[in-house]
PADREN-503209 format. One record per residue (C-alpha): residue in three letters; y, z, x negated. Coordinates in Angstrom, 1 decimal. Layout:
BEGIN
     r    north       up     east
   ala        Y        Z        X
...
END
This chain:
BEGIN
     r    north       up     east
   unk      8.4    -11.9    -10.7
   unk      9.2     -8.8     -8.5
   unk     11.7    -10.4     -6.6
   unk      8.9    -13.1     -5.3
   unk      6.2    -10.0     -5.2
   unk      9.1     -8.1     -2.8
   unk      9.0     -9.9      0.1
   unk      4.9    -10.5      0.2
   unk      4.3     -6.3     -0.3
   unk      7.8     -5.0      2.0
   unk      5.7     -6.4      5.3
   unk      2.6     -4.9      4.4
   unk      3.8     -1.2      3.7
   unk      5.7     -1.9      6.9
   unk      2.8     -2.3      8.5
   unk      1.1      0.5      7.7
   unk      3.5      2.9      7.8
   unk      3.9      1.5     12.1
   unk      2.3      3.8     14.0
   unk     -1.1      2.8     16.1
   unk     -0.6      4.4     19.0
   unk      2.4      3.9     21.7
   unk      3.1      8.0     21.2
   unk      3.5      7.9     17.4
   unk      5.7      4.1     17.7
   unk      7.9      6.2     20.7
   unk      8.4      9.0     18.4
   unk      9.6      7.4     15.2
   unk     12.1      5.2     17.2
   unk     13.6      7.8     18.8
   unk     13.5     10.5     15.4
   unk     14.6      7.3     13.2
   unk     17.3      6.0     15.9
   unk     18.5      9.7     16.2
   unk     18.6      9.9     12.3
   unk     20.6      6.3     12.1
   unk     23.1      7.6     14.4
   unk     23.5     11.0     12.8
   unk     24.1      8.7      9.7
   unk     26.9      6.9     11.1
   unk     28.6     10.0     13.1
   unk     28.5     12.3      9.4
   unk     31.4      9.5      8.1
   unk     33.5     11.3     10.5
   unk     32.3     14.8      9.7
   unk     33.1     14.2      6.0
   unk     36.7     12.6      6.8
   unk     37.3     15.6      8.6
   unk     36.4     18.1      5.9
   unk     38.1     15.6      3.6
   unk     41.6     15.9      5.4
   unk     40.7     19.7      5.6
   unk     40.7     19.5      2.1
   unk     44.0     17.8      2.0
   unk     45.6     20.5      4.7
   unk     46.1     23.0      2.0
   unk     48.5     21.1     -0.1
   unk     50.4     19.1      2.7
   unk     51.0     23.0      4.1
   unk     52.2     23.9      0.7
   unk     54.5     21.0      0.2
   unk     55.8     21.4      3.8
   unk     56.9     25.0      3.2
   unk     59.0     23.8     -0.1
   unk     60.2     21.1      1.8
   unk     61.6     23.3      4.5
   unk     63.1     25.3      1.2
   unk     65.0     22.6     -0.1
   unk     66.1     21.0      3.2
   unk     67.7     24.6      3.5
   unk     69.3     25.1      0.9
   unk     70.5     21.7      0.6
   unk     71.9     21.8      4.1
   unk     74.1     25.1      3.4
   unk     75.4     22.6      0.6
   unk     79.2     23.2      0.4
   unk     79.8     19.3     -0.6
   unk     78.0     16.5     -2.2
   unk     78.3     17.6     -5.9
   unk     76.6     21.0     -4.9
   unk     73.7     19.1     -3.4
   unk     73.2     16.8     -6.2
   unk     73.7     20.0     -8.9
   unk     70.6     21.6     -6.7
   unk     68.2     18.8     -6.5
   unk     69.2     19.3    -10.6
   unk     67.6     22.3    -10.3
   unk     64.5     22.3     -8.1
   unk     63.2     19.2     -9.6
   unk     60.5     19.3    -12.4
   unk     57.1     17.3    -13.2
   unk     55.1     18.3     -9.8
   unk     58.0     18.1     -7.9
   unk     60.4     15.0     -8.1
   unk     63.2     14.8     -5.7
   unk     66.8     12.8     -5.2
   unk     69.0     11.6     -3.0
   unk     69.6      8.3     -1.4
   unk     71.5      6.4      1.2
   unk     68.9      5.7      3.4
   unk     65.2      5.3      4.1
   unk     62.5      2.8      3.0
   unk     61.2      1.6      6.3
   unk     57.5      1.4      4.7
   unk     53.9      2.0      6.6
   unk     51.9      4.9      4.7
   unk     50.1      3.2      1.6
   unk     47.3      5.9      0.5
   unk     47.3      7.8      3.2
   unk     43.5      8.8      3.7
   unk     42.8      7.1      6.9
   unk     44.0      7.5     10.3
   unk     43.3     10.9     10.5
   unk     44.8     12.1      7.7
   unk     48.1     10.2      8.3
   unk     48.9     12.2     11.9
   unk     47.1     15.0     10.9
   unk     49.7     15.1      7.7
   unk     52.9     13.7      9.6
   unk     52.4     16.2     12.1
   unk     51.9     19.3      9.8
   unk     55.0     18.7      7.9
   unk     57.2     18.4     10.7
   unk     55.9     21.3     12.6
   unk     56.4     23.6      9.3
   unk     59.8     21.9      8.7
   unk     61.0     22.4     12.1
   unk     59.8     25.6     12.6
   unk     61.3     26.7      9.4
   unk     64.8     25.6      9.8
   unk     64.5     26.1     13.9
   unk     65.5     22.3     14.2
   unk     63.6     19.3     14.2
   unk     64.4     16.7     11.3
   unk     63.5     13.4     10.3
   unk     60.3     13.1      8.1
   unk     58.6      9.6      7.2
   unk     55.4     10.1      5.3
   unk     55.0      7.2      2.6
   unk     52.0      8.2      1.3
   unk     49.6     11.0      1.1
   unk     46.1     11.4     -1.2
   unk     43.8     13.6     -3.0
   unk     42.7     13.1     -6.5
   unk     40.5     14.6     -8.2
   unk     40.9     16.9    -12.1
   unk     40.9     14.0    -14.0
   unk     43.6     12.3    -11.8
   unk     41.4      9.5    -10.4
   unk     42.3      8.9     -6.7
   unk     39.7     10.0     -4.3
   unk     38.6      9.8     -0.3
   unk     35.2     11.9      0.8
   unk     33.9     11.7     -2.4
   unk     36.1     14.5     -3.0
   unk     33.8     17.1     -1.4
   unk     31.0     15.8     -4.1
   unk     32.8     15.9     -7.4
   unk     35.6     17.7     -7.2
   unk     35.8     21.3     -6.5
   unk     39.8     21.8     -6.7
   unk     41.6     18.2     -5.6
   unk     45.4     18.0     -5.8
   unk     47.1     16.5     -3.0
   unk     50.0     13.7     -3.8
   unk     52.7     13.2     -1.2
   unk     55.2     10.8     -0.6
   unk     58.1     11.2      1.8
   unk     61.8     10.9      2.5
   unk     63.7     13.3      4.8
   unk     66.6     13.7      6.5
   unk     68.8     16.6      6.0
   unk     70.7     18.1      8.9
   unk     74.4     16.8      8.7
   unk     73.2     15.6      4.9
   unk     72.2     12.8      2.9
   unk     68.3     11.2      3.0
   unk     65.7     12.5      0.4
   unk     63.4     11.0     -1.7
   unk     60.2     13.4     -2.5
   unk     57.3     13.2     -4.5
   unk     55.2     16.5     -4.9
   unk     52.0     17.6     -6.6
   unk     50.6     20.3     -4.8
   unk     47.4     21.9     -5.8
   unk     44.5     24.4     -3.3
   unk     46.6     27.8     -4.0
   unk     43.8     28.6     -6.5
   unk     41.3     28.3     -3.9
   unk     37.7     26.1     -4.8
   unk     36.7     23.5     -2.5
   unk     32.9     24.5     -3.4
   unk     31.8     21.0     -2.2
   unk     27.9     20.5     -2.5
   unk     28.0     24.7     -0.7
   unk     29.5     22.6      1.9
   unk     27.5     19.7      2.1
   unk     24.2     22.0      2.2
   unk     25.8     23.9      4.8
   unk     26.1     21.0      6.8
   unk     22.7     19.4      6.2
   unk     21.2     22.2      7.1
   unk     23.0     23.2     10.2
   unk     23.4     19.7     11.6
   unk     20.4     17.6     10.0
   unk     17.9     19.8      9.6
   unk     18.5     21.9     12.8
   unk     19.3     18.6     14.7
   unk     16.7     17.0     13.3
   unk     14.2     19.5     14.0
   unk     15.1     19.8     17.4
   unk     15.0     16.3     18.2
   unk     11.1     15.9     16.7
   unk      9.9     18.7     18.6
   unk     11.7     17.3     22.1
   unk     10.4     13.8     21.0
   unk      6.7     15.1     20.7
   unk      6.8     16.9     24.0
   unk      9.3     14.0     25.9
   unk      7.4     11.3     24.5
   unk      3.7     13.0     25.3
   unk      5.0     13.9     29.0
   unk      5.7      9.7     29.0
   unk      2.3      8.5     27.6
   unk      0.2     11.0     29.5
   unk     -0.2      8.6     32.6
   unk     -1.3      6.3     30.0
   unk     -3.8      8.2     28.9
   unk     -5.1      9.0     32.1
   unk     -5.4      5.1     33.2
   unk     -7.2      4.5     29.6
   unk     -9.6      7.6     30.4
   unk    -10.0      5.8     34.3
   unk    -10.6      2.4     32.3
   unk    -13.2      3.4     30.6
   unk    -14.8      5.5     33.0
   unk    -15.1      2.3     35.2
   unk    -17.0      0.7     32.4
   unk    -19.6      3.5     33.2
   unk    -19.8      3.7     37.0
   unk    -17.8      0.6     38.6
   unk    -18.1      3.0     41.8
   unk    -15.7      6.5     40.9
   unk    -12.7      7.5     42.7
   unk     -9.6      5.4     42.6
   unk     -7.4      6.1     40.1
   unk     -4.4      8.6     41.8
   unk     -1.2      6.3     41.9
   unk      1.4      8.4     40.9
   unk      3.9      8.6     37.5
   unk      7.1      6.7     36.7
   unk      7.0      3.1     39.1
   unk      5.7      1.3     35.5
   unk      2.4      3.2     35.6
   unk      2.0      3.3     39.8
   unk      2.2     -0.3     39.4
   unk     -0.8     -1.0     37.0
   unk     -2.8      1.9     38.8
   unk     -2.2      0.1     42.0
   unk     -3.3     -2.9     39.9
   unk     -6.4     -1.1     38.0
   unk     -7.6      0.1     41.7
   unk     -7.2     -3.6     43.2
   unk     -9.8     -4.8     40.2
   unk    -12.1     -2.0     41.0
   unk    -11.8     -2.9     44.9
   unk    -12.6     -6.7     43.5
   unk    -15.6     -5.5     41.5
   unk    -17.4     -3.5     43.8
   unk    -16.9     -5.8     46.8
   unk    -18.1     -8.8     44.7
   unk    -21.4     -6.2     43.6
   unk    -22.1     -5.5     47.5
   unk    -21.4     -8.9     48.6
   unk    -24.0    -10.1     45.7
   unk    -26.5     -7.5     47.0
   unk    -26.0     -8.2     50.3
   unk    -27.1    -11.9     49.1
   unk    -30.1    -10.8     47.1
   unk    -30.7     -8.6     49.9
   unk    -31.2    -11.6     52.4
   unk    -33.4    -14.3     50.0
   unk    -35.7    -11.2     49.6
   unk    -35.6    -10.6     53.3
   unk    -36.2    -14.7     53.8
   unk    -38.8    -14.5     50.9
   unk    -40.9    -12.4     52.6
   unk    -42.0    -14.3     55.6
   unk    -43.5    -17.3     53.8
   unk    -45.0    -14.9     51.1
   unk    -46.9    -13.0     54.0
   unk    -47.6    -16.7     55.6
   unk    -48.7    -17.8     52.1
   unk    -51.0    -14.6     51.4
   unk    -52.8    -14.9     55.4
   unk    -53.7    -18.6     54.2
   unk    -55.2    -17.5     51.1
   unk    -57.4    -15.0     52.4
   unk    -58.8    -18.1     54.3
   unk    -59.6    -20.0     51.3
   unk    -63.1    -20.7     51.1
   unk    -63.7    -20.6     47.0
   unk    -63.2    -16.8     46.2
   unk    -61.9    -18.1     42.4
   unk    -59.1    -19.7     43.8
   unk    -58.5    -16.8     46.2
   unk    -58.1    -14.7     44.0
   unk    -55.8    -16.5     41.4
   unk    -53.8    -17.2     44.3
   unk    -53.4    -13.7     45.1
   unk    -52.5    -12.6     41.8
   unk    -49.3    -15.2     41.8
   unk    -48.1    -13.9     45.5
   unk    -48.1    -10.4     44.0
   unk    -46.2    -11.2     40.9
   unk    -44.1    -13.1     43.2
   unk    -43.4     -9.7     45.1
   unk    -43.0     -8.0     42.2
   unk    -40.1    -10.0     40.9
   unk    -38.4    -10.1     43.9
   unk    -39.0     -6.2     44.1
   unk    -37.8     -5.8     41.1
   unk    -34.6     -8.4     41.1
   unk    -33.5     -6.5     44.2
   unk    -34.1     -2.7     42.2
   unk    -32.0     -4.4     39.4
   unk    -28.9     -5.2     41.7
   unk    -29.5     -1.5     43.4
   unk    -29.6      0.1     40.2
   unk    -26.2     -0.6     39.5
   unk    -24.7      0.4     42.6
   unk    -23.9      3.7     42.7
   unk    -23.1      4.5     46.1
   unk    -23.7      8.2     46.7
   unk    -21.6     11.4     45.9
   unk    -22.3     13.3     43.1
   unk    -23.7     16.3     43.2
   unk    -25.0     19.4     41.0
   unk    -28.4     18.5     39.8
   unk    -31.2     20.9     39.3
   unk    -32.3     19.1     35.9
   unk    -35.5     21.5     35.7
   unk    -36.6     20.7     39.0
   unk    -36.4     17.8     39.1
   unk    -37.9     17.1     35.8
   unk    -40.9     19.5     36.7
   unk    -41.2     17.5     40.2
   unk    -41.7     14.0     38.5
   unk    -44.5     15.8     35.9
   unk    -45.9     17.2     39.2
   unk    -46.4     13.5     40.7
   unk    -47.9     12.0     37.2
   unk    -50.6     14.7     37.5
   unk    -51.3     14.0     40.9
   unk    -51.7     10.6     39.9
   unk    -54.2     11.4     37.0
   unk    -51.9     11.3     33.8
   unk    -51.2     14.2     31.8
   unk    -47.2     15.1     31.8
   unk    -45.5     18.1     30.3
   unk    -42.0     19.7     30.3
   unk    -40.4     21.4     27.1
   unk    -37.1     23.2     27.1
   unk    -34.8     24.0     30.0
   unk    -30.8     22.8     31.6
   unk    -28.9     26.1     31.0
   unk    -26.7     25.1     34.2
   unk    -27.0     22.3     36.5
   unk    -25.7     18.9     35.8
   unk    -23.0     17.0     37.7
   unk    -24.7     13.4     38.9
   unk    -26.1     11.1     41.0
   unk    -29.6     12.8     42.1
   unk    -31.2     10.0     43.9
   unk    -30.0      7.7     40.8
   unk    -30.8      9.8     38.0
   unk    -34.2     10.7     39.3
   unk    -35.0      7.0     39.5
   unk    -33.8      6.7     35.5
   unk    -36.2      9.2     34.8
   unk    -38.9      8.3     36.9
   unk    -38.7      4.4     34.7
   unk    -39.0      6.6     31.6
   unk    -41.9      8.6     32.7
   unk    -43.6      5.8     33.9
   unk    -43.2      3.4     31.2
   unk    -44.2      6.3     29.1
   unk    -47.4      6.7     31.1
   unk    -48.3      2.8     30.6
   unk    -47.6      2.5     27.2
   unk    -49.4      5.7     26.1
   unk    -51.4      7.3     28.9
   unk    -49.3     10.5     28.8
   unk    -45.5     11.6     29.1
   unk    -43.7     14.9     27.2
   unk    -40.5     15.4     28.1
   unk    -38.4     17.5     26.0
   unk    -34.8     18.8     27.2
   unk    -32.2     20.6     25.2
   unk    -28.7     22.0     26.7
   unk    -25.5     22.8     24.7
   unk    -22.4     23.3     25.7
   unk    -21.3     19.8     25.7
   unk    -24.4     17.3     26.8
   unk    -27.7     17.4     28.1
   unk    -30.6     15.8     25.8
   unk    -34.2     14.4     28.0
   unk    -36.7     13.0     25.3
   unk    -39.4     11.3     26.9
   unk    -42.1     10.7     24.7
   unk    -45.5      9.2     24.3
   unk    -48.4      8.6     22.2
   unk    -48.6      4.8     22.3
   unk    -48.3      2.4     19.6
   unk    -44.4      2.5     19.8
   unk    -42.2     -0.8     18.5
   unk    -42.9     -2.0     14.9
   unk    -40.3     -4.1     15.2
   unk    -36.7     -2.1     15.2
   unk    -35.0     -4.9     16.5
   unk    -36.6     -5.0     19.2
   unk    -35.5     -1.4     20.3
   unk    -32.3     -2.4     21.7
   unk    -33.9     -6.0     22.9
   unk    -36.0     -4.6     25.2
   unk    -33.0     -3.4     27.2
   unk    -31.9     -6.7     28.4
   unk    -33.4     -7.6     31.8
   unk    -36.9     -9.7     32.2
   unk    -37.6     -8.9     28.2
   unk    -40.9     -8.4     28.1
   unk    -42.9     -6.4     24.8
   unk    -46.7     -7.2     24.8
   unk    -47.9     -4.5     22.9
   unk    -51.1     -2.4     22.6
   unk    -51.4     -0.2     26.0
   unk    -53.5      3.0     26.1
   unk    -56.6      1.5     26.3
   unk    -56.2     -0.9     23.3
   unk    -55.4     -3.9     25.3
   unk    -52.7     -6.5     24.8
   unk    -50.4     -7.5     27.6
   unk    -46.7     -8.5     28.5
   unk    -46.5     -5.1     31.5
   unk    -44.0     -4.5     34.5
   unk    -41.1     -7.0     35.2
   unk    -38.4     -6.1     32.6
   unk    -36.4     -4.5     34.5
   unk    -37.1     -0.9     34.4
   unk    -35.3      0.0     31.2
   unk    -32.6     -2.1     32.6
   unk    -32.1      0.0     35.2
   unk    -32.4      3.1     33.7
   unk    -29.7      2.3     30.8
   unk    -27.3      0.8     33.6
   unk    -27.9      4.5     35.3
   unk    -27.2      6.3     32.4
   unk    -24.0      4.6     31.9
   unk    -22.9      5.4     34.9
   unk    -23.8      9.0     34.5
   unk    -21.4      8.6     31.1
   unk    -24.8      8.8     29.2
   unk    -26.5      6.6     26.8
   unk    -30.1      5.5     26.3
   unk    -32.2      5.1     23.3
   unk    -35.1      4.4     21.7
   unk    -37.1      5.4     18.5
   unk    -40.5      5.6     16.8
   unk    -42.3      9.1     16.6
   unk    -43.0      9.7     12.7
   unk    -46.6      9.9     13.8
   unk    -47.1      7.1     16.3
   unk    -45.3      6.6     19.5
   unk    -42.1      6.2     21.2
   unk    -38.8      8.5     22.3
   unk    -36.6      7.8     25.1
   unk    -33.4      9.9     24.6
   unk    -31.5     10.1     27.6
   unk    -28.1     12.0     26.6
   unk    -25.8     13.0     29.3
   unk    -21.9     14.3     28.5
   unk    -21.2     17.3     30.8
   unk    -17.7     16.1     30.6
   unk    -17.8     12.7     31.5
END
């Protein structure tokens, strides 16, 4: 049953443990490929240690060697050789004489390494010993372990002092060949394995290791970062089609899709003016037959039909006036500047109480606001007024912290019962009849004014809102991110 669960669950935990993001996915490849490599290099670390381990005996049996070879070569004839190799031999060191070599490979002989690194060392000590170099054939060469089991790196694990067996036959100067096995232990030194293993995890894993996670995070960061930035300039664009380009600069990769991001922007905008410079001209062609339209109804004799015909040339006007604020009011085409929130907040209350409507201002910018002024005046001038034809009055609220500018623009009308239709009226031409200030129902303006204003705020990196006062009425919240 858990073999058939295994391969349903493996892909899943995969899955999550994946990173999201590019920079975690960068990171873990290169820590984990680092890792898998450090993996594969430590064989050869612990084949090293292991024919370090195996040094001490081979030196031990060399030296002997060289003994014997000695004495054996001051022989005085063959009888006196043979009565020697009587002597020296015993249990952990076997020795005779023969007429001449085995030509055999190394059998045991732990690896590569260990063969030359052995060969070597026993006819180095040799020669140096009897100042002549002689004929050594290594047959075989191992470690095992207390218990006498052969072993290879596992030696540094579970066995703290390995015995080294050697295999070799030798050639003594004007003498016969040899034949000699020996048992050489570590000289009563301890191996101390896992002291040695620890040592090595820590100075080569965890050191390595560590150093490669912190140049990952800081490599791999440095690689994203024009990433980011191009996300960051993507989603700006979604607020005001009409910022800078995005700089073109970074590895060729990321100069190519900037080059590309900054042709789509090019794309969008000129497709906006080219629409606007459309709308533009109907409403320009629109206006001649209007005016021809309105100088024939002023000569209509029946003062009913003159006047119904005037009020469908002025919602005529209206729409068009308002189609071509619509296409304006996304098109951000001046600089931004530093906005004087306060003044121009207590300049728009100014004009509503010239007009005859009662408009107050609450609360204060603490510094001024990086915008659009000719824009962002327009966004609050829809809000004021729709708050003014809705409820007869406007209070406008603002509150500054460190990170966004709040404007609440409220009124005293009979707000929206319906909290669907708080986002709904947003999208152009809706119309809400509701009750105005003086208790009247009607479908007012064109639909386009919170349109406009939401479309402003966006490009401001803002959002717009709307809600129902606890006691009757409606809030416009205008938030603006200082650090969009």
């Amino acid at each position: 049953m858990k073999r058939h669960l295994l391969p349903r669950v493996l892909p899943r935990i995969l899955t999550r443990l994946w990173p999201d993001t590019l920079y975690g996915r960068l990171v873990l490849i290169l820590v984990v490929g680092m890792f898998g490599g450090q993996l594969f290099t430590s064989t050869i670390w612990f084949e090293t240690h292991d024919n370090r381990t195996l040094e001490i005996p081979a030196r031990l049996f060399a030296s002997r060697l060289a003994d014997t070879v000695r004495l054996l070569q001051h022989a005085p004839d063959d009888a006196a050789r043979r009565a020697i190799i009587g002597q020296l031999g015993d249990e952990r060191y076997r020795l005779k004489q023969i007429d001449a070599p085995v030509a055999a490979p190394v059998e045991h002989a732990e690896g590569q390494i260990a063969q030359y690194m052995v060969g070597n060392l026993l006819s180095g000590v040799i020669a140096r010993r009897l100042r002549e170099p002689v004929d050594v054939r290594l047959l075989d060469a191992h470690l095992r372990d207390e218990s006498g089991h052969h072993t290879g790196m596992l030696s540094l694990f579970n066995s703290r002092m390995p015995t080294g067996d050697f295999h070799v036959q030798i050639k003594v100067p004007n003498g016969p060949w040899l034949d000699v096995e020996a048992n050489e232990g570590q000289a009563g030194m301890q191996t101390q394995p896992w002291s040695l293993v620890l040592d090595y995890l820590l100075r080569i894993y965890f050191v390595r290791f560590t150093a490669v996670f912190l140049l990952a995070l800081v490599a791999v960061r440095f690689a994203v970062l024009p990433l980011r930035e191009l996300a960051k300039a993507a989603e700006a664009l979604g607020r005001n089609i009409y910022r800078p380009p995005f700089p073109v600069s970074g590895p060729r990769e990321v100069r190519t899709a900037a080059q590309s991001f900054n042709t789509m922007q090019k794309q969008l905008t000129d497709g906006l003016a080219a629409r606007t410079r459309f709308l533009t001209a109907v409403s320009h062609d629109l206006r001649s037959p209007l005016t021809r339209l309105r100088l024939r109804a002023e000569m209509l004799p029946d003062p009913a039909w003159r006047e119904r015909l005037r009020g469908d040339l002025d919602e005529m006007e209206a729409m068009v006036r308002a189609t071509l604020d619509a296409v304006q009011g996304v098109e951000i085409t001046e600089a931004r500047h530093d906005i004087d929130l306060d003044s121009m907040l207590d300049s728009i209350a100014a004009d509503a109480r010239e007009a005859g409507h009662e408009a107050t201002v609450e609360g204060n910018a603490l510094r001024p606001f990086p915008g659009y002024p000719r824009n962002l005046k327009r966004c609050l001038q829809n809000l004021v007024d729709n708050a003014i034809r809705h409820g007869g009055e406007a209070s406008i609220r603002v509150s500054d912290t460190a990170g966004e500018v709040q404007i609440v623009i409220g009124d005293n009308g009979p707000g929206i019962a319906d909290e669907a239709m708080l986002e709904r009226v947003f999208e152009p031409y809706f119309r809400l009849a509701a009750q105005n200030a003086a208790g009247t129902a009607a479908a007012t303006g064109t639909g386009l004014g919170l349109t406009i204003a939401r479309s402003i705020a966006a490009a401001h990196g803002g959002t717009l809102v709307l809600r129902n006062r606890p006691n009757g009425g409606l809030d416009a919240v205008l938030t603006l991110r200082r650090d969009s």
